[in-house]
Structures are given as C-alpha cells and as structure tokens.
N, C-alpha and C positions, 0 to 999 in steps of 0.2 A: 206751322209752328213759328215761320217767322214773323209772320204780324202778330201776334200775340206777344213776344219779344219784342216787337217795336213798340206797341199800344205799354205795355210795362214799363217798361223803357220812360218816353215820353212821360204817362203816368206820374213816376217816381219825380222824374228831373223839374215836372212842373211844381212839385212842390218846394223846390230850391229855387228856382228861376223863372221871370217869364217864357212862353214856350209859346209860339205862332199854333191856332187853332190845329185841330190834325183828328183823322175819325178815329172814331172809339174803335172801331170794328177792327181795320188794318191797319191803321197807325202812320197813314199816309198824310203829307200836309194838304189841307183843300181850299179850294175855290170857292166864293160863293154862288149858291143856285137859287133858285124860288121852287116849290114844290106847291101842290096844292092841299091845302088845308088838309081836305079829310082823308089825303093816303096819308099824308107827314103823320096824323092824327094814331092811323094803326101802324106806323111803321115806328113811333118814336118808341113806346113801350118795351120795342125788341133791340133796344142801343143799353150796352151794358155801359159803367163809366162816363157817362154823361150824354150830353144832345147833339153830340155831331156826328155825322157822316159824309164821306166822299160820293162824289155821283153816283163810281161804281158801287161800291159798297149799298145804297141809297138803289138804285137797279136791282141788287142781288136781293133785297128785304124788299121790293114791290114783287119780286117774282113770287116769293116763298108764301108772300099772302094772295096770291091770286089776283094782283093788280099787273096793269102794264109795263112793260122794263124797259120801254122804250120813251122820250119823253122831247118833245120839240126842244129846243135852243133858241132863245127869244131876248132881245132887247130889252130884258130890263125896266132902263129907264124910259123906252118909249112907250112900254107898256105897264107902266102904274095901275095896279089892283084897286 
C-alpha cells in the first residue's frame, strides 16, 4: 500500500515540480542500469505510469515473465554496446 502512496505521491508533485526519476512501480528514486533489449522489450509493457523502474522492481517483472532475476553488475563505460 505504501508504494502505491509513493508512486501517487511523486506522480501528482511532478506535475508542479521537477521531480529526480523514481519507478513507477514503488516509487523509490533510481540508479541507472543497462538491461538487455529484448527482456526491457517484455518487461516495459507491464510499467504502469511511464518507463522507469528500480533494479528491484526491474528483478521482480523479469521473474514474473520467466526470465532471469538475477543480472551481473558491469562497467558501464568499459563496456559500450
């Protein structure tokens, strides 16, 4: 109940204010990650209120489609697509 209260929350105030990125799902502020194309590709559809999610959040919607919920932690910059 309370991420849905935050995700509203948020929601509302970004349309009076700029507001730092935060997932649609719990309403937590995030980091940036790299994902791969074609899970991003079935996981974005299931993001209500726009295209962000947190890792976790982002784990929990790889699990629920039967992809992997675990995901390496990688460089970045060393490793340009």
């Amino acid at each position: 109940m309370i991420h849905l209260v935050r995700v509203r929350w948020k929601l509302w105030l970004r349309r009076r204010r700029p507001v730092a990125s935060f997932c649609k799902h719990c309403g937590r502020d995030v980091h940036d990650y790299r994902a791969p194309d074609d899970v991003w590709e079935k996981v974005e559809p299931r993001i209500r209120h726009g295209y962000t999610l947190c890792y976790d959040c982002f784990c929990e919607e790889c699990g629920k489609i039967g992809e992997q919920t675990v995901w390496d932690l990688i460089d970045a910059d060393k490793n340009e697509a």
